[in-house]
N, C-alpha and C positions, 0 to 999 in steps of 0.2 A: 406218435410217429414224428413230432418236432424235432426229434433228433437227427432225423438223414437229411435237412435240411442244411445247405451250405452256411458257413458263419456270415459270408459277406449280406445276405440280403434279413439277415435280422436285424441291422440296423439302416437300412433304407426307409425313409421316409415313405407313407401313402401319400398320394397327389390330393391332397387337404383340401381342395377344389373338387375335386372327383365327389368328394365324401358329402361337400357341402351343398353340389348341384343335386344328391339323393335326398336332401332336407328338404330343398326348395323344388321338387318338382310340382309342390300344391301348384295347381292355375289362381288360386287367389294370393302367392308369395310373388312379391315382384322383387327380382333377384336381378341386383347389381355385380353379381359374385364371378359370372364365367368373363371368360377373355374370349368370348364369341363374334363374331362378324357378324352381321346383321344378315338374316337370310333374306330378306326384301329385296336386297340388295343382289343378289346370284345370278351370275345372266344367264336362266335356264334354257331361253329360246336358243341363245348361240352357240351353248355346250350340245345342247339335243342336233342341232345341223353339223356341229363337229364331229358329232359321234357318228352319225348315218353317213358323212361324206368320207370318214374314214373306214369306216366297215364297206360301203358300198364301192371305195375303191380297192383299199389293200385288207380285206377283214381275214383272209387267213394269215397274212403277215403279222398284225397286232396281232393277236393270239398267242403266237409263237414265243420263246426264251428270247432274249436279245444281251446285248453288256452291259458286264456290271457297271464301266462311265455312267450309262444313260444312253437315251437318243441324241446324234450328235447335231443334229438340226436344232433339237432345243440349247443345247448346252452353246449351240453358236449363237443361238437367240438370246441368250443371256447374259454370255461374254458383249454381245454388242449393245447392249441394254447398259451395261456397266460403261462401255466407253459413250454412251450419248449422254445419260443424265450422273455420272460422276468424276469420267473424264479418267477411267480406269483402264488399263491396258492389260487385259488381262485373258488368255486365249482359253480355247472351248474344252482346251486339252488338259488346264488345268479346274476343271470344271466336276465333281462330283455328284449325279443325281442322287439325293436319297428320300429314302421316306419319311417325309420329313424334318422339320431340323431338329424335331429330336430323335432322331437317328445320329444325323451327324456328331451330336454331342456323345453319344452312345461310344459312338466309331473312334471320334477323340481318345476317351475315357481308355479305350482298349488300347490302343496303341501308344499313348502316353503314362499312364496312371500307375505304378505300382502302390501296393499298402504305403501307407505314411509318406508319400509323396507329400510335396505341400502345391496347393491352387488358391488364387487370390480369386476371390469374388466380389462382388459390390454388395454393399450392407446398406436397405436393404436391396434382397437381389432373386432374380429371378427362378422361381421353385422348381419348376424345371428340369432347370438346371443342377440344381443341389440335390434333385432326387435321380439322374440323369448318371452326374458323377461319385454319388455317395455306392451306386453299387461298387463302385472301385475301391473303395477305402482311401482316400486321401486324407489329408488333413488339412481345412478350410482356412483361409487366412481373409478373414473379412474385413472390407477398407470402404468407412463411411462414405455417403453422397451427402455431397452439400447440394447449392442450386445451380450450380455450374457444372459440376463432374464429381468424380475421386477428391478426395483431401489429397493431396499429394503429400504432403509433407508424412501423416499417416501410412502412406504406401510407401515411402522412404526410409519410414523405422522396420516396417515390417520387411524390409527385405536385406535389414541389416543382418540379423540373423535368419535369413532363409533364402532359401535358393528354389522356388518355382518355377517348374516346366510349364507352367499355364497360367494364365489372366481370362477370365471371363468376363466379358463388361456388354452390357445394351446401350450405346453410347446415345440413340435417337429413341425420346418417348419410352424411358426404360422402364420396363417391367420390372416392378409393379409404381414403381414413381413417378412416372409421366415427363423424368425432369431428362434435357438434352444437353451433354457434354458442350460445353463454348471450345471452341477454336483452338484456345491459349490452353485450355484446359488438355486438349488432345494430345497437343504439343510437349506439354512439360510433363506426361504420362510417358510417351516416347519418348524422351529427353532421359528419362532415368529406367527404361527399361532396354534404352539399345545397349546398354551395358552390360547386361545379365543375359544367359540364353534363356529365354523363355518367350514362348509363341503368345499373342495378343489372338484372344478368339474374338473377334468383332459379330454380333450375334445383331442381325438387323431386321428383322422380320417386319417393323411400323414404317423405316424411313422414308417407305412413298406414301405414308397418310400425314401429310404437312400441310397446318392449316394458317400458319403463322410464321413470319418471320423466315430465315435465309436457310438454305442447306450448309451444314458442316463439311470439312473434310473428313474424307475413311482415314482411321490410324494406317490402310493401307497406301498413304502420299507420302507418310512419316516415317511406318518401318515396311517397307515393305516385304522385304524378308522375312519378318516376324511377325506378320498379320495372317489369320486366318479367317475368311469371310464365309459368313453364313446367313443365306439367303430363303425366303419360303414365298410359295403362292397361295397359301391360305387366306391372309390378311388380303388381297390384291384382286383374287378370282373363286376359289372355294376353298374349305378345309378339307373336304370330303376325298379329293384328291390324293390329299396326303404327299404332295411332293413339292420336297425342298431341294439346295443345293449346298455345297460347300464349294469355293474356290482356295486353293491350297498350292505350295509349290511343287515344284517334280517331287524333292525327296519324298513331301510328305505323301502326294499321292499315291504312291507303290507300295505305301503303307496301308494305307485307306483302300485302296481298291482290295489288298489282300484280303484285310478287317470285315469289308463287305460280304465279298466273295462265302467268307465262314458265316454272313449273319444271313444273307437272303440273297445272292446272287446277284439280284440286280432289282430296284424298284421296279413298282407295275407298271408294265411296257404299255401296257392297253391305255390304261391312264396318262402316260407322255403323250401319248400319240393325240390322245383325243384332245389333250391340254396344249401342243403345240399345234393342232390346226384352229382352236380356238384363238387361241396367239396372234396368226399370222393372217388371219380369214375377220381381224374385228381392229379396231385402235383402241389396247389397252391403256393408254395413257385417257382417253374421252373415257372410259371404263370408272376408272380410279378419282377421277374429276366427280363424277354424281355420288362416289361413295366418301368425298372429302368434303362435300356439301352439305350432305345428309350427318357425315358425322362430328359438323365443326358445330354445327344447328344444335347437335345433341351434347356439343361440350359446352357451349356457352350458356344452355336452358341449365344446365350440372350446375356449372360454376355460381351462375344468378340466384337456382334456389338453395343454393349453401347458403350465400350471403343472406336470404332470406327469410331460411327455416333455422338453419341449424344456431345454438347461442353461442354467445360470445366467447373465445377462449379456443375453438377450433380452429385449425388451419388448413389450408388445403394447397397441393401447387397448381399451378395453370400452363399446363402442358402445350406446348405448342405443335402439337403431334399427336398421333398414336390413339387408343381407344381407354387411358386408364389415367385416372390421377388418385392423389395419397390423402387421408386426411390426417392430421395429427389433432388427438383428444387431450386436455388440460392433462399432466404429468403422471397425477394419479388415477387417474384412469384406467383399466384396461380392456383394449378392444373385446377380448374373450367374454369379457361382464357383459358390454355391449349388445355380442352376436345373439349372447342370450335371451336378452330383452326384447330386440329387434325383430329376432324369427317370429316372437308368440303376437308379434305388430304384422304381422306377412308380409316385413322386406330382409330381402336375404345382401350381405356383402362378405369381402374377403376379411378377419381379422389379422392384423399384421404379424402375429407368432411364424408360421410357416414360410414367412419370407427373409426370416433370421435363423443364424445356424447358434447353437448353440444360449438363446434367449427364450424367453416364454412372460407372459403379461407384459406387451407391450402396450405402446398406448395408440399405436396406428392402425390404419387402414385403408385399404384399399377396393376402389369404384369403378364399374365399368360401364361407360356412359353410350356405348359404339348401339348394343342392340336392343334400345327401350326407346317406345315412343316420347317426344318432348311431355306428352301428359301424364306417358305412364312414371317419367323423371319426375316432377314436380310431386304427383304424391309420394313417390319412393322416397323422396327427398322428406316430403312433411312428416314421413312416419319414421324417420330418421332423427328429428328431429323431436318428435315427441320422446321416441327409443331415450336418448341423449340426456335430455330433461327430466325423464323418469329416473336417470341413473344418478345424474346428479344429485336427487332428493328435492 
């Protein structure tokens, strides 16, 4: 019966993550692999009083169908959150709820995407994403990171010959590299794409977990015509939620509202509701302060027992953000030899193949340091490190 299957999802990628959390669910695998939020971390007590004080005042209201926008209370909550901490102007109107942001990417894809389109990604770049827009059929234009941004001059050849409706970039704490575009780097990216029609998806899901150093400007001060912003509370309050936002301009959004309209009519009402009297009944910012504490504690235990376990000849970045950093294994190396050694050690992580289109035997990898205690770090770390040593010979 493979045959009444559509062409486009035979070559969609599995979420290689999905696959890998089914290896590791032994309790004696200590798995650095998910892009998890610490659930320690969850403010259950204040979500449960949100829920009862919304049910106990409007509980047949929540219930009910509402718009596909979203609730407009949150979507003003959000619009104002952008003009306090990024100095963004940007109204509630153009504001998107969705189910999360990979919906949004979803929604993108539809409304932009035909076969053989071309989309620039970052190499490497977020799975995601690539699994996200590959049901579209595009044709990927991937454009190295160094430790600042994009190679520009790289992203310059490639759009000598190509003409892309989309950019995709994690510009803060990117997935899966940890590394954060500098200033100058944002700039000379917008410098050579306000020439071209093609929208900047600004995909920012970590940039209020900063544990180091200044905030950036959004490619939204740059182009702002051309930036498309996408936002999520997973990383911030819970995943379970499952709701994110895009902010977009009029054109786009009468695009996007349509696109929804066909996918689910409008994200769970019931869950805005209960997520914006959470919001407004707590100070999210004192919220996100003890989870930037806890998880700066668990980036620097990461980074000390590299230097302490792993040998000589690995590299790592030192993210100043976000819940993940990359490692890079001597040349010939590859991560996938690695995975293999490692699991039958009981520590699970990301091998870097799935976060390249069109590569396989790389020699990266990627660590997720946000939901493991500092001790349960240091051994995951040692047996990484044995992993390593054994591969080496």
């Amino acid at each position: 019966m493979n045959e009444l299957f559509s062409e486009r999802i035979a070559d969609v990628p599995k979420s290689f993550i999905r696959e890998i959390l089914k290896v590791a669910v032994d309790p004696e695998i200590i798995s650095f692999a998910g892009g998890l939020p610490n659930k320690e971390l969850f403010p259950v007590d204040d979500i449960q009083k949100a829920a009862d004080f919304q049910l106990g005042h409007y509980g047949r209201d929540i219930l009910q169908y509402s718009s596909t926008e979203g609730y407009l209370p949150l979507r003003e909550y959000i619009a104002k959150r952008y003009k306090e901490k990024k100095q963004l102007n940007i109204s509630a109107d153009n504001i998107l709820i969705t189910s999360g942001s990979q919906q949004a990417l979803d929604l993108l894809g539809k409304i932009f995407i035909n076969k053989g389109d071309h989309l620039i990604i970052e190499e490497p770049g977020y799975l995601g994403a690539i699994q996200a827009f590959s049901i579209y059929e595009p044709v990927f234009r991937a454009i190295p990171l160094k430790e600042d941004g994009l190679v520009v001059d790289k992203l310059r050849k490639a759009l000598e010959n190509s003409e892309p409706k989309l950019m995709y970039l994690v510009p803060n704490f990117q997935n899966p590299s940890g590394i954060t575009y500098s200033e100058a780097n944002r700039e000379k990216i917008s410098q050579v794409i306000e020439k071209k029609r093609c929208y900047i998806i600004e995909d920012d899901p970590y940039g209020e977990l900063r544990y180091i150093g200044k905030d950036r400007k959004s490619f939204q001060h740059f182009l702002p015509d051309q930036t498309i912003l996408l936002g999520s509370f997973s990383k911030v309050v819970a995943p379970g939620f499952r709701i994110g936002w895009m902010a977009a301009s009029d054109d786009l959004m009468d695009k996007l509202i349509t696109a929804k309209q066909a996918s689910d009519l409008h994200t769970n009402y019931f869950g805005q509701r209960i997520l914006y009297q959470f919001l407004v009944s707590n100070n999210l910012d004192e919220h996100v302060e003890k989870i930037k504490e806890r998880y700066n504690k668990q980036r620097e235990r990461m980074l000390y027992y590299i230097e302490k376990y792993l040998p000589a000849g690995i590299s790592s970045t030192r993210p100043e953000g976000g819940m993940f950093l990359w490692l890079s294994l001597p040349d010939k190396m590859k991560a996938m030899d690695l995975f293999n050694i490692a699991i039958k050690m009981l520590v699970a992580f990301v091998p870097g193949d799935p976060f390249y289109v069109g590569k396989d035997g790389v020699n990266t990898l990627r660590l997720n340091f946000s939901c493991s205690s500092e001790e349960t770090i240091e051994e995951g770390i040692k047996r990484l490190g044995l992993a390593i040593n054994q591969l080496l010979g």
